[in-house]
TIBAZA-325005 format. One record per residue: x, z, y of N, C-alpha, C in turn; residue in one letter. Coordinates in pm, whole numbers, plus 32768, in hexadecimal, padded with zeros to 4 digits. Example, Ala and Ser with C-alpha at 12.3 -4.5 7.8 and 13.67 -1.06 7.14 Angstrom:
<sites>
8527830C7DC784CE830C7E3E8528830C7EB6A
850582C47F1F855782CA7F96850A83138003S
</sites>
This chain:
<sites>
805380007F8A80008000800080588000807DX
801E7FD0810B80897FA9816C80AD8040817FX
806E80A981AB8056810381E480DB813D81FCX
812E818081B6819781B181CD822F813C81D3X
822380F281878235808281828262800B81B7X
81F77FFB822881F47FCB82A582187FED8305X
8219808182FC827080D9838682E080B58362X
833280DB82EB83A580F282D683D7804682F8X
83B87FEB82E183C67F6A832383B47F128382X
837B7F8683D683797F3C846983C17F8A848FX
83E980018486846B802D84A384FA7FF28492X
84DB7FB6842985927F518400856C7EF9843BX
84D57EB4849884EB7E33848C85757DE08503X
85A97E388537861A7DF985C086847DDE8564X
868A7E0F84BB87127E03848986D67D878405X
867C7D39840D86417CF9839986057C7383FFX
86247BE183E785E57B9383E6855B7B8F83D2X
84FA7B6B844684657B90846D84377B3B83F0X
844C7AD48402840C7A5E837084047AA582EEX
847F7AA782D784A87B05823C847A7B958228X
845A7BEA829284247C4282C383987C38827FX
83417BDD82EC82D77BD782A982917B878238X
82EF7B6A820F82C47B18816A82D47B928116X
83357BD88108835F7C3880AE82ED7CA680DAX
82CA7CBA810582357D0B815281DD7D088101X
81AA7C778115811E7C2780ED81257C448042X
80897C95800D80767C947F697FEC7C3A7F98X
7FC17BD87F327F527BA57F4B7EEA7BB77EF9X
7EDE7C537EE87E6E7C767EBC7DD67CAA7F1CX
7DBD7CCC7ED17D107D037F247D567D987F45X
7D6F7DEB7EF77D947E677F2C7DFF7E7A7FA8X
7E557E3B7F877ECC7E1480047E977DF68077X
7E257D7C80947E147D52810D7DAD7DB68127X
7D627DF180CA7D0A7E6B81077D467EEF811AX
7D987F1381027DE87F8D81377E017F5481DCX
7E777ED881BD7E997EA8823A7E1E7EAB82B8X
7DC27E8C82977D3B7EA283017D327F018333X
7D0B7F7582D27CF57FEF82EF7D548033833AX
7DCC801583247E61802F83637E1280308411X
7E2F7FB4841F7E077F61848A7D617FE684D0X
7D097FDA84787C85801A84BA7CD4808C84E2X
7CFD80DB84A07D38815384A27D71817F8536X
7DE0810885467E3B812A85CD7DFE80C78650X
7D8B80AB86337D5E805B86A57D1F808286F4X
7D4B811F871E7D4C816A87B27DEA81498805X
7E35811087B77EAC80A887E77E9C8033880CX
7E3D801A88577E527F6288567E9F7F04882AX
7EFC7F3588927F6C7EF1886F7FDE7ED4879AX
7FD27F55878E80007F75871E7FA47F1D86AAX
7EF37F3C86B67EA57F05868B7ECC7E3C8660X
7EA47E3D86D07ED17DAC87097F2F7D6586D9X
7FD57D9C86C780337D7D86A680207D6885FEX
80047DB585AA7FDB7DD4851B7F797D608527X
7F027D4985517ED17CF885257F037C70853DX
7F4D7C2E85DB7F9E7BEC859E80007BA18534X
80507C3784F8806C7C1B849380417C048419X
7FC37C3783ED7F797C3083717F687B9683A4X
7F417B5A83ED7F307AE883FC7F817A8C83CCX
7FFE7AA6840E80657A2583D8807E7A56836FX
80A87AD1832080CE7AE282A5805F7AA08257X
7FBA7A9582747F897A46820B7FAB798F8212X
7FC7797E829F7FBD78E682CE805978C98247X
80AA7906826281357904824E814378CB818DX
80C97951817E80E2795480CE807678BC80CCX
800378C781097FD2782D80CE801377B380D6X
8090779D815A80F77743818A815C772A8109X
81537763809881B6774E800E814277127F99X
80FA77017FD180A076B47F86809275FB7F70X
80C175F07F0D80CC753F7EFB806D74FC7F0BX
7FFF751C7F477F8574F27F347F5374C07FE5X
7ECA748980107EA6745080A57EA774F380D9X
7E99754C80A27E7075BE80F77F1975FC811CX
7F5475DB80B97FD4761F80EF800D75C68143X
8018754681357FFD74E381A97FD5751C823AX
7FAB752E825D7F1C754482D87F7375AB82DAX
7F8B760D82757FC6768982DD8062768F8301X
80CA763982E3811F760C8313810575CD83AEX
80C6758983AB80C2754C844C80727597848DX
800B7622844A8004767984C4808076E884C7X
80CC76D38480813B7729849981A976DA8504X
81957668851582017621854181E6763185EAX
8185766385E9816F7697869681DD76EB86ACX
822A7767862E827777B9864A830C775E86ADX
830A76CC86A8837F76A686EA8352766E8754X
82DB7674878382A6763E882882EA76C38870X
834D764C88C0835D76CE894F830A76E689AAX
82D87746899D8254776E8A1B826978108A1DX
825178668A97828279138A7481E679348A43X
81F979B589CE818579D989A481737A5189CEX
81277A968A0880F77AEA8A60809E7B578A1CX
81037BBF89DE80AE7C60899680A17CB68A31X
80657D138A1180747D748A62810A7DDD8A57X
</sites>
């Protein structure tokens, strides 16, 4: 489950490649992405913190479907390929 987990790895994340980071993250089960939620409900008197997590659940799922040989892993390669448009992205 992310819970302890996930702290302990966003803590290393300044010493770990963000990509590799969050692949090694991502389990693609039902329990995993529902902990991960709840994670998320939990601390979302953080906005920000909130926000950031769900971000990531995001691309970690875009990421794991992007290894897929198939039109869908297709499709999620070129929405990943926005990651090399230079434009500034704006968190709080």
């Amino acid at each position: 489950m992310p819970n302890n987990f996930l702290n302990y790895l966003l803590e290393q994340e300044d010493l770990i490649d963000q990509d590799i980071l969050t692949i090694a993250k991502f389990q693609p089960t039902v329990e995993y992405v529902q902990a991960y939620v709840n994670d998320i409900e939990a601390i979302q008197y953080d906005a920000e913190t909130a926000h950031s997590l769900e971000d990531e659940l995001r691309a970690m799922f875009i990421k794991y479907i992007a290894e897929r040989d198939d039109e869908l892993g297709h499709l999620a390669r070129i929405i990943l390929s926005t990651n090399n448009l230079s434009f500034p992205r704006w968190c709080a």
